[in-house]
C-alpha atoms as one frame of an Amber mdcrd trajectory, in Angstrom:
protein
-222.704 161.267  52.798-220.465 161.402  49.916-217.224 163.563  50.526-214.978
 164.910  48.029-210.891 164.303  47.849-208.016 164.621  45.051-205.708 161.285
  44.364-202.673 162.748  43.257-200.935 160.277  40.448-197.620 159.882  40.551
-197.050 162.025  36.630-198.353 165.122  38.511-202.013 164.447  37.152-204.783
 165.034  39.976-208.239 163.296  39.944-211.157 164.132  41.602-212.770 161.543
  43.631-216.248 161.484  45.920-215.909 158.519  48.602-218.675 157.179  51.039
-218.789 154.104  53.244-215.793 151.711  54.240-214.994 147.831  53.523-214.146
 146.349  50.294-213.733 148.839  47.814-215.689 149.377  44.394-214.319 152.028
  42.313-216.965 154.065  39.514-215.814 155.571  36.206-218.265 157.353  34.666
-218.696 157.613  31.087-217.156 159.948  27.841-217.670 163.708  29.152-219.489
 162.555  32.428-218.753 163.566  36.002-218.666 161.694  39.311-221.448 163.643
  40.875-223.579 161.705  38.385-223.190 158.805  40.457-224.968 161.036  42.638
-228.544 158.631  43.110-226.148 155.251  43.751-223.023 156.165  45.688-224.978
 156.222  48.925-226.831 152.897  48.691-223.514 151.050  47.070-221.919 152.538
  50.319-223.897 150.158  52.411-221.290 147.756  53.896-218.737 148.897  51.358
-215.960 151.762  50.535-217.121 153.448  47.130-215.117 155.844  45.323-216.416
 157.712  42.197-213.620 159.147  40.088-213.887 162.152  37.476-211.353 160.930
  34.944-208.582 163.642  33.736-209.978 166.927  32.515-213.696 165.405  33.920
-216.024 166.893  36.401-213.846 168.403  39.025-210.480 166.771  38.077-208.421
 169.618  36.844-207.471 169.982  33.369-205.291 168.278  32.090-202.915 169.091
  29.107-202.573 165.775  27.496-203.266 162.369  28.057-206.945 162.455  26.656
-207.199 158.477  25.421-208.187 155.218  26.737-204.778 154.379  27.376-203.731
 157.058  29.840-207.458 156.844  31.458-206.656 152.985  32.350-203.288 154.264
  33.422-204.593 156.540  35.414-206.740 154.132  36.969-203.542 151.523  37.750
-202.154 154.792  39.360-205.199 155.467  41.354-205.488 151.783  42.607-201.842
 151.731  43.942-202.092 154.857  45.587-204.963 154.408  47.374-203.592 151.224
  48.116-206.194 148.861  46.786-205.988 145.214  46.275-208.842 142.899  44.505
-211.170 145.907  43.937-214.072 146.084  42.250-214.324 147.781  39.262-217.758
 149.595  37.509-217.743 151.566  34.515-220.812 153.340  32.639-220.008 153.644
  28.975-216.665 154.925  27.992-215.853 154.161  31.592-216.229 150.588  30.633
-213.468 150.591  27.719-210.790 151.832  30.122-211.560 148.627  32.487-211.003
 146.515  29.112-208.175 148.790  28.446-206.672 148.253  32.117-207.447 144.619
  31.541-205.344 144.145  28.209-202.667 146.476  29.766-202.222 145.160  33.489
-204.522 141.616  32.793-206.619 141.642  36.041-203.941 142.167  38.147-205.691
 143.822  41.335-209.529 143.094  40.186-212.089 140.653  41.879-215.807 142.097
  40.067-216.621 144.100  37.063-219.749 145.963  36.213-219.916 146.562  32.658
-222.615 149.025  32.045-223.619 149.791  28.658-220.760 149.917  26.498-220.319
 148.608  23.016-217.506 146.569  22.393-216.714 149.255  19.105-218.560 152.434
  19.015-217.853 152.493  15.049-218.229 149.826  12.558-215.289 148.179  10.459
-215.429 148.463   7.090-217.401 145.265   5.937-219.394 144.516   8.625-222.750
 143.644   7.635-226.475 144.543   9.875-226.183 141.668  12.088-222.221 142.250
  13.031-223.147 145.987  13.804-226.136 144.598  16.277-223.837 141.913  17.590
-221.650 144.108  18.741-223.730 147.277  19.427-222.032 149.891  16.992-223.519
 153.321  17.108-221.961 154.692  13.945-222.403 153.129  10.760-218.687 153.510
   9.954-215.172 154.805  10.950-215.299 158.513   8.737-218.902 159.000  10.695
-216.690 159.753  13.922-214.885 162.519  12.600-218.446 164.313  12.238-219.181
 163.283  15.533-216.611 164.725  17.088-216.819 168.202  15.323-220.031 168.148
  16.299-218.966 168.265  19.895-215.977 170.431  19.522-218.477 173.161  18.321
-221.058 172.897  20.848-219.768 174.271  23.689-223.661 175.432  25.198-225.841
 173.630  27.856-228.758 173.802  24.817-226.835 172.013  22.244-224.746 169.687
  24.684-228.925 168.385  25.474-229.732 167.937  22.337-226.123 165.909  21.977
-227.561 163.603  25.264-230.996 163.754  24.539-230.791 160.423  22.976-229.410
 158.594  25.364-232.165 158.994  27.546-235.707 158.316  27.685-238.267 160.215
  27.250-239.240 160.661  30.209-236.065 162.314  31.598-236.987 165.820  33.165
-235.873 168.626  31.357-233.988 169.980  34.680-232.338 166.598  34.660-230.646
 166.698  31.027-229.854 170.661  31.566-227.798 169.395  34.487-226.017 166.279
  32.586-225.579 168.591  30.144-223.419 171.449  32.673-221.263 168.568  33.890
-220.218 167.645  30.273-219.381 170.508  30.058-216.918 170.920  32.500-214.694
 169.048  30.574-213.073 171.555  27.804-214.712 170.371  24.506-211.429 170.183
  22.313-210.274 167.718  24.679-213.413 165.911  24.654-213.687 165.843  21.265
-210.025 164.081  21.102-210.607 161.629  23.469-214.269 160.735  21.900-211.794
 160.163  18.756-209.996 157.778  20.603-212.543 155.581  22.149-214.903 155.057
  19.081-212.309 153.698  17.226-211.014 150.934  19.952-211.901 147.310  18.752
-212.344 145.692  22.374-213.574 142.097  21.382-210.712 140.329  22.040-210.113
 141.602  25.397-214.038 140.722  26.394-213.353 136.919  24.909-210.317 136.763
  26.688-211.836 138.216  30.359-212.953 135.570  33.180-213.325 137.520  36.236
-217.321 137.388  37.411-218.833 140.262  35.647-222.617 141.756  35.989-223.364
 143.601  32.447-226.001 146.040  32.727-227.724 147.145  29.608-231.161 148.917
  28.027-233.420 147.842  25.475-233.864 151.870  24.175-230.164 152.428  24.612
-227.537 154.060  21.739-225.595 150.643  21.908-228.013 147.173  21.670-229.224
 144.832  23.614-227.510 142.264  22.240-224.404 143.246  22.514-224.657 143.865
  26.248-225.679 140.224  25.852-223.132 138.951  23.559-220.154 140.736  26.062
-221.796 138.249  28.651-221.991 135.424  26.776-218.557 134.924  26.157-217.380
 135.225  29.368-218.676 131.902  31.528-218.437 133.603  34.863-220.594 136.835
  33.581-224.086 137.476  32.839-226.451 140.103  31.500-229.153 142.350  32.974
-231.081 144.417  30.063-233.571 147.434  31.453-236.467 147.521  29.657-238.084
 151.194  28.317-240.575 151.461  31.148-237.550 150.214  33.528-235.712 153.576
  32.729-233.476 151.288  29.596-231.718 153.995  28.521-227.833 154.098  28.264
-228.333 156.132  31.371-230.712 153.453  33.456-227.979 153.925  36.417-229.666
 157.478  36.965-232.979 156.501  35.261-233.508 153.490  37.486-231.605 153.714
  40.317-233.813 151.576  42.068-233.047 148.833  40.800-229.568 149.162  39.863
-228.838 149.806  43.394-230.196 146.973  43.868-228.898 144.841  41.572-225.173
 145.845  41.347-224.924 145.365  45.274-226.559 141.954  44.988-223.493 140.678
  42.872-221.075 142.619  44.583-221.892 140.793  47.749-221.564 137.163  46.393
C-alpha cells in the first residue's frame, strides 16, 4: 500500500509524495492542477518489482502552498531537487499532461542527466498555436487552442471557478463519456486543492512553451501513451514518437477509455503496458 511522505527541497519548498514498492525507481508527475492520489488505480501494480513515487508538484494535491515558483521551469527544478535528494540515479521518469512538459523542461535544462525511461502520456508538444500555423501544423502537433490570445480566456476561466460544479464542467472534456459522475466530482476536489490564482498562472506558463525542439533532440527509450478522443491528437502523440528512434507510440482507442485521462480510464491496460517497457 501506498504511503505518504514530504521531500523537502533544498529552497525550503516541500512536496508531497505517495511511495509503494522498492527496486529501480519510476517517479509520476501528474498533470496541470492534478494530484498524486490520482495515480491512485496504477501506483500499486507499477509497484510490482519496483520503487514508485508519485509527486504532487508545488501548490498540488497535498504539497503545501507555495508562494511563487508556479512555471515549468521551477516544476523541472523541483524535480532535479527531488531526484538528488532522494538520491536517485538513472530513474525513470512518467508524466501525464503538463507533467510531461516539465520532463522536456528537465531535459533541455539538465539534458538527461540522471534518466534511463520516459513515459510521455498525452501531452502536446504546444498547447497553443503560433501565429501562422495552418490545420495540419495544429494536428501535427496536437494544439488545443486555436491561438496564443485564446489562453488568456482560458485561464480567467479557471481563476473564476473556484467550485467542484464548474471545475467538472472545466474536466468534463477530457474524459469520456462514460466517466462516473462520482469520478469527475472527485478529479474535480483535487484540482482544487491547488489555489486557482496560482493555477491559473502556471496554466499561463505551460500553454505557451514551444517543446519541439527538445522532443527532436531526445533519444532516451520513451513509451508515448495517447487517446484517440483526447483534448490533444493522436497524431501528435505519434509525431513526438516518431522523431525519436528509440520511442514509440501507444494510442487508446474511445472504447479503450482514450481519453487524455486513459491512465485512470484504462488502468488495465496501462498498467500493463507502462510496466512492460519499464522492464526491458
Amino acid at each position: 500500500m501506498a504511503t505518504s511522505r514530504q521531500i523537502a527541497l533544498p529552497g525550503g519548498t516541500v512536496l508531497n509524495a505517495l511511495e509503494a514498492g522498492s527496486g529501480p525507481a519510476l517517479l509520476m508527475i501528474p498533470g496541470w492542477s492534478q494530484s498524486a492520489a490520482e495515480y491512485g488505480r496504477n501506483i500499486e501494480e507499477l509497484a510490482q518489482g519496483r520503487r514508485v513515487i508519485a509527486l504532487d508538484m508545488r501548490s498540488h494535491g497535498a504539497s503545501p502552498d507555495a508562494v511563487s515558483g508556479h512555471r515549468i521551469q521551477r516544476l523541472a527544478m523541483d524535480l532535479r531537487e527531488a531526484i538528488d535528494v532522494l538520491g536517485l540515479d538513472r530513474v525513470d521518469v512518467l508524466g501525464h499532461s503538463m507533467g510531461s512538459s516539465v520532463i522536456w523542461s528537465y531535459l533541455d535544462l539538465f539534458g538527461e542527466d540522471r534518466l534511463r525511461r520516459l513515459v510521455i502520456v498525452d501531452q502536446a508538444p504546444m498547447v497553443a498555436a503560433l501565429p501562422g500555423w495552418d490545420a495540419e501544423a495544429r494536428k501535427s502537433f496536437g494544439c488545443l487552442l486555436p491561438d496564443v490570445q485564446s489562453v488568456a480566456g482560458f485561464c480567467d476561466t479557471v481563476r473564476a471557478t473556484p467550485t467542484v460544479e464548474g471545475t467538472k464542467e472545466i474536466l468534463r472534456g477530457m474524459f469520456t463519456p462514460d466517466i462516473p459522475e462520482t469520478d469527475l466530482n472527485w478529479i474535480a476536489s483535487e484540482n482544487l486543492k491547488m489555489p486557482r490564482a496560482a493555477a491559473a498562472d502556471l496554466l499561463f506558463d505551460h500553454c505557451l512553451n514551444d517543446w519541439r525542439d527538445v522532443i527532436v533532440n531526445t533519444r532516451l527509450p520513451a513509451l508515448v501513451i495517447g487517446g484517440r478522443k483526447s483534448i490533444f491528437s493522436a497524431e501528435s502523440q505519434e509525431w513526438i514518437a516518431s522523431v525519436n528512434p528509440n520511442a514509440r507510440a501507444s494510442i487508446y482507442e474511445e472504447h479503450e477509455g482514450g481519453s487524455h485521462f486513459m491512465f485512470f480510464e484504462n488502468p488495465r491496460r496501462f498498467n500493463a503496458e507502462v510496466s512492460a517497457f519499464l522492464s526491458t
